[in-house]
C-alpha positions in Angstrom: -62.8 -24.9 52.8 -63.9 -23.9 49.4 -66.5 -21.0 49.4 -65.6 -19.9 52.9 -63.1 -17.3 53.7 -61.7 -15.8 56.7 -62.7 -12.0 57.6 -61.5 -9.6 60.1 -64.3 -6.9 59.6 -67.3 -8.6 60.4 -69.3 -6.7 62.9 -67.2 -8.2 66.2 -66.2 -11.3 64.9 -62.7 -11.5 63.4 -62.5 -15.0 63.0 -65.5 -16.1 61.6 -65.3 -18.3 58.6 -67.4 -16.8 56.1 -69.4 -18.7 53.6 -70.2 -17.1 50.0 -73.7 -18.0 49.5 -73.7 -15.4 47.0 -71.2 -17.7 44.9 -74.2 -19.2 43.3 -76.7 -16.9 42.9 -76.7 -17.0 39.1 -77.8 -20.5 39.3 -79.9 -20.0 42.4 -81.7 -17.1 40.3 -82.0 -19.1 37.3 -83.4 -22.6 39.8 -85.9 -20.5 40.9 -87.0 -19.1 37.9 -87.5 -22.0 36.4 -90.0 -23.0 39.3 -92.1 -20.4 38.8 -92.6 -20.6 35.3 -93.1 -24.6 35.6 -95.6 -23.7 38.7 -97.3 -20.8 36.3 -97.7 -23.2 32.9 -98.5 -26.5 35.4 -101.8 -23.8 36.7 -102.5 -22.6 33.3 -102.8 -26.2 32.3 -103.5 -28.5 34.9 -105.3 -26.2 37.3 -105.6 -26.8 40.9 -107.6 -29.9 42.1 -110.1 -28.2 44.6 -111.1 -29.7 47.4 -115.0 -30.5 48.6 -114.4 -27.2 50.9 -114.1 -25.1 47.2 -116.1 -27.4 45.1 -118.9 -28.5 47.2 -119.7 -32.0 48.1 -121.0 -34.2 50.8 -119.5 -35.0 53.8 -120.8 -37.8 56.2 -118.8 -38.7 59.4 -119.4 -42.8 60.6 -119.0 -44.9 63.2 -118.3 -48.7 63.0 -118.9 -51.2 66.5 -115.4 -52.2 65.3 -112.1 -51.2 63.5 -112.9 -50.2 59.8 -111.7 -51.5 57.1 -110.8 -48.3 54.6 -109.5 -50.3 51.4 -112.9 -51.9 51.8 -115.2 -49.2 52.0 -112.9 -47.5 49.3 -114.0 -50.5 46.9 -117.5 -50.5 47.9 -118.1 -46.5 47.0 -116.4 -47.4 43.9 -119.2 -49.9 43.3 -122.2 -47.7 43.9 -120.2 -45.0 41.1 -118.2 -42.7 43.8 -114.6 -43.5 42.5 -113.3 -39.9 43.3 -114.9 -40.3 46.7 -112.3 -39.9 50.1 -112.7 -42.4 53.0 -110.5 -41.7 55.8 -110.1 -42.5 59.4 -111.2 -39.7 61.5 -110.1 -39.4 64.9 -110.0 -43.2 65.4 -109.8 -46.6 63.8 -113.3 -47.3 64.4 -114.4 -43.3 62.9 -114.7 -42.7 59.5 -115.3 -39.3 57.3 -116.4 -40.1 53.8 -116.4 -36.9 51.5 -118.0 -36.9 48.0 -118.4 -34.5 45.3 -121.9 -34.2 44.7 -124.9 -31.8 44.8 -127.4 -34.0 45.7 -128.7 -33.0 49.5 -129.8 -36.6 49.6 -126.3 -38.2 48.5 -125.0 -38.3 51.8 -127.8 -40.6 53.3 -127.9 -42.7 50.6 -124.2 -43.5 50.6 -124.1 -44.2 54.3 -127.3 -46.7 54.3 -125.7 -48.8 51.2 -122.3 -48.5 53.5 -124.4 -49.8 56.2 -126.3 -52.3 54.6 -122.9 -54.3 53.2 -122.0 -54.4 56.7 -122.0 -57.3 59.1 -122.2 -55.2 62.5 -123.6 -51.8 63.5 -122.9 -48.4 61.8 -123.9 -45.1 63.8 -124.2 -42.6 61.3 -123.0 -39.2 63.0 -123.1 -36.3 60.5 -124.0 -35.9 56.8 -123.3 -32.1 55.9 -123.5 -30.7 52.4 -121.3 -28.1 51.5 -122.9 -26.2 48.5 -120.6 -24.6 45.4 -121.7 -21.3 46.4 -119.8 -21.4 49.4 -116.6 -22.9 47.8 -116.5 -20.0 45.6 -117.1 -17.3 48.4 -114.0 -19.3 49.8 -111.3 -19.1 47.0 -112.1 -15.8 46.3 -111.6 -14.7 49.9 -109.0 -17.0 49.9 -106.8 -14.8 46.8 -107.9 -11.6 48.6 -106.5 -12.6 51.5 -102.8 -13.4 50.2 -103.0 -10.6 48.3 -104.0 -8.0 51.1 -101.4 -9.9 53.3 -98.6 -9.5 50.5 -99.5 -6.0 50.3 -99.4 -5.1 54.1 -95.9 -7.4 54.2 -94.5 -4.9 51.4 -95.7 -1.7 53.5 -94.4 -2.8 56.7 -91.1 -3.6 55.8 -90.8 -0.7 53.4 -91.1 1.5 56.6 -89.6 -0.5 58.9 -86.0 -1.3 56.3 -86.0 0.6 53.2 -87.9 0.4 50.1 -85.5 -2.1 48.2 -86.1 -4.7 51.6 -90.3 -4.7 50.6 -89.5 -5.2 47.3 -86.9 -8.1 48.2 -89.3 -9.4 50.6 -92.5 -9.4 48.7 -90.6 -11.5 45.3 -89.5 -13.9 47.7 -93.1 -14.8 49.3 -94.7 -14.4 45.9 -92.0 -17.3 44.9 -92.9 -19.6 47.3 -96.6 -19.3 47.4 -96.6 -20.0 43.7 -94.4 -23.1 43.9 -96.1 -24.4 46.5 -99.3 -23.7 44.6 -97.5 -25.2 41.2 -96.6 -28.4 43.1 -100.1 -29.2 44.2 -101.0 -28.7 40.1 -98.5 -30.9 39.0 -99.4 -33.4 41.4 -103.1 -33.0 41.2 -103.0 -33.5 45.2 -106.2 -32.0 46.9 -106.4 -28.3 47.9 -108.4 -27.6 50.8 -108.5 -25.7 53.5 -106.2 -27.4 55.9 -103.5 -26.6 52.3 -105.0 -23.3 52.5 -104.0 -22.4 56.3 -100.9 -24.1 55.1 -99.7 -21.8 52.8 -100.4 -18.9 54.9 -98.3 -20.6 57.5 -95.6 -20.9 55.1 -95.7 -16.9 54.2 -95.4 -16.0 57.7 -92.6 -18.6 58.3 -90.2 -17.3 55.0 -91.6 -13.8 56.2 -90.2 -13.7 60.2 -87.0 -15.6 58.1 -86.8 -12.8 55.9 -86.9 -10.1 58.4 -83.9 -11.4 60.5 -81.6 -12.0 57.7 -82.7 -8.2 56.3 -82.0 -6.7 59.9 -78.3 -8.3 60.0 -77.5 -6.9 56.7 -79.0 -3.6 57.5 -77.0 -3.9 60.6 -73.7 -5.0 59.2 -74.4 -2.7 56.5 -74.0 0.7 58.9 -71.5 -1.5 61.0 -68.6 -2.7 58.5 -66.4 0.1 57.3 -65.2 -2.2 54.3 -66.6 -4.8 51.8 -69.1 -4.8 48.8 -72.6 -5.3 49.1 -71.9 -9.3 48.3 -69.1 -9.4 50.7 -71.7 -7.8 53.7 -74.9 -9.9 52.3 -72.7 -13.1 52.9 -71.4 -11.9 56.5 -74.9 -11.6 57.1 -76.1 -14.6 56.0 -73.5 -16.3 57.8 -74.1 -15.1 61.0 -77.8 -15.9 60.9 -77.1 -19.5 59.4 -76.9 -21.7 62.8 -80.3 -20.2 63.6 -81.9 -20.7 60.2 -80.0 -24.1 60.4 -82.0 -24.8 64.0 -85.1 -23.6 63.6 -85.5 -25.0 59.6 -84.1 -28.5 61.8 -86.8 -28.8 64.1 -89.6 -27.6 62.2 -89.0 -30.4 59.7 -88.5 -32.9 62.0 -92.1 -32.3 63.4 -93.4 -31.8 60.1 -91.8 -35.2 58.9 -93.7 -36.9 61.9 -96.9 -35.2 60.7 -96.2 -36.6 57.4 -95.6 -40.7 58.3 -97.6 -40.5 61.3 -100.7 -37.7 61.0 -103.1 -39.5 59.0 -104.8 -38.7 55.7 -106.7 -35.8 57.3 -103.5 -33.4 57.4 -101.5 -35.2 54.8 -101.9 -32.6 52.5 -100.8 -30.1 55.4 -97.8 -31.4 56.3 -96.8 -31.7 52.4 -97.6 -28.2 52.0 -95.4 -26.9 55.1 -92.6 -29.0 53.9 -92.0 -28.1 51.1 -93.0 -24.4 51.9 -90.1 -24.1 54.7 -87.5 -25.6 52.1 -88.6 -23.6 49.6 -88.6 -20.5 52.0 -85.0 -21.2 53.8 -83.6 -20.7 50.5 -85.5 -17.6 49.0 -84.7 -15.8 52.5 -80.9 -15.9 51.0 -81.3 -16.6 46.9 -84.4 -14.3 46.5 -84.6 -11.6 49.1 -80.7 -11.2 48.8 -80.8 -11.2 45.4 -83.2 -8.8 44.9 -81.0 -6.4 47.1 -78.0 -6.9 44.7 -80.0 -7.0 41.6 -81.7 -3.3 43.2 -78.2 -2.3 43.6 -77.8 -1.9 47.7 -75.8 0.5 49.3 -74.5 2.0 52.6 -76.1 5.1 51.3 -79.6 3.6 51.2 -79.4 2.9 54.7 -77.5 5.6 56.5 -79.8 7.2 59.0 -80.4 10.5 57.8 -78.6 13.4 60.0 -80.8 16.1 61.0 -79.6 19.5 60.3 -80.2 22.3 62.5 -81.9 24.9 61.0 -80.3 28.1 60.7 -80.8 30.3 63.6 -83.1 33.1 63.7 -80.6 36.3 64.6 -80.3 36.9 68.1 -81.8 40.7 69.3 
């Protein structure tokens, strides 16, 4: 099969069929690349479209005697001016959470009694809550300090728990996907809130445990394997983690798809993010963190475990 070749010095498996990932990684290098600078110019230009959790806004929660109609109440907040208002169904067909940007304390009650007043039954009004800029601001700001503190922790821990070359691998692969996820929510102008927030967090600590296991088989096969360049070792490694990257990639996206046809509109934006966060981040764990490795210029000598000399001894009376 083209790419693959047959090894016998691969850490206990003499006939494995070995793929050469590494085959590509000019082209993966310059893929990627090319994200990130489309995902930095498409957040210089377009920005990111803030959600009523950043901006601040109105949020009012009803209750209809019946099923709602969303289209319908869509139009009518369209008639009283709210165009870039959200009506979704919230926990049921009957439930519905209206959010507006706004900061007016009052807009919340006024848009529910219009709602209710172009309605033929009864509308229970359950919760109008108004979310003020101030704390949006608080929020994205924490939000940035967070990623950044958890970037930097991520580069420390696996600098003492590989080698500093790993962190630095490591860290330029959940830098990559963090930003294009980030750059296709600007390109797309779809709604960054905090569900997309959690998201992206969950996606750092997904490429991040991906990241570590490949790193500890090539640190592994690295000390192991008498013979073979740093490419040759990198795509043993990769190849032996594959079927488990493979199943766990599998399922995850098969739950995620089901969130995506079948969730609803309140974690749409959710199950967007995480998709295309665990795509992105099953390929940096091999075309970025490897990469890095080669591009740093890995070696059995970076990772031999230091011997410990006795020190000379003291002469004997």
């Amino acid at each position: 099969m083209a790419g693959e070749k047959s090894t016998s010095d691969t850490a206990g498996k003499p006939d494995m069929k070995v793929i050469n990932f590494m085959k590509v990684r000019t082209l993966a290098t310059v893929l990627s690349v090319i994200l990130v600078l489309g995902s930095v110019v498409s957040l210089a230009v377009n920005g990111i479209n803030w959600g009523l959790d950043f901006t601040g806004g109105t949020l009012v929660e009803l209750s209809y005697d019946k099923p709602a109609n969303i289209s319908e109440i869509r139009d009518q907040l369209e008639a009283m001016g709210h165009g870039d208002a959200i009506a979704q169904e919230f926990g049921s067909e009957s439930d519905v959470l209206i959010r507006i940007p706004g900061d007016m304390a009052t807009l919340g009650n006024r848009v529910s009694e219009n709602l209710a007043a172009q309605y033929d039954g009864k509308v229970q009004v359950k919760r109008v809550e108004f979310v003020g800029p101030q704390v949006g601001d608080r929020l994205r700001e924490q939000g940035g300090l967070g990623m950044l503190m958890a970037l930097g922790l991520v580069m420390a821990y696996i600098a003492f728990r590989f080698q500093f070359k790993f962190s630095v691998g490591a860290v330029t692969s959940l830098a990559h996907d963090a930003i294009v996820v980030l750059g296709v929510f600007s390109f797309f102008q779809l709604q960054f809130d905090l569900t997309v927030m959690a998201a992206l967090l969950a996606v750092i600590g997904y490429s991040l445990n991906d990241t570590i296991i490949v790193y500890d088989r090539v640190r592994e096969n690295f000390r192991k394997m008498r013979k073979g360049t740093a490419i040759e070792i990198i795509n043993v490694s990769l190849t032996q983690t594959l079927g488990r990257t493979l199943a766990t990639s599998g399922t995850t996206i098969m739950v995620l798809l089901s969130l995506f046809f079948l969730g609803g509109d309140m974690i749409h934006n959710f199950s967007v993010a995480l998709l295309i966060g665990i795509v992105i981040g099953t390929s940096s764990s091999i075309y970025i963190a490897c990469n890095v490795l080669l591009y740093m210029n890995i070696s059995r000598e970076d990772l031999i475990i230091p011997v410990k000399k006795d020190d000379e001894l003291d002469d004997m009376p």
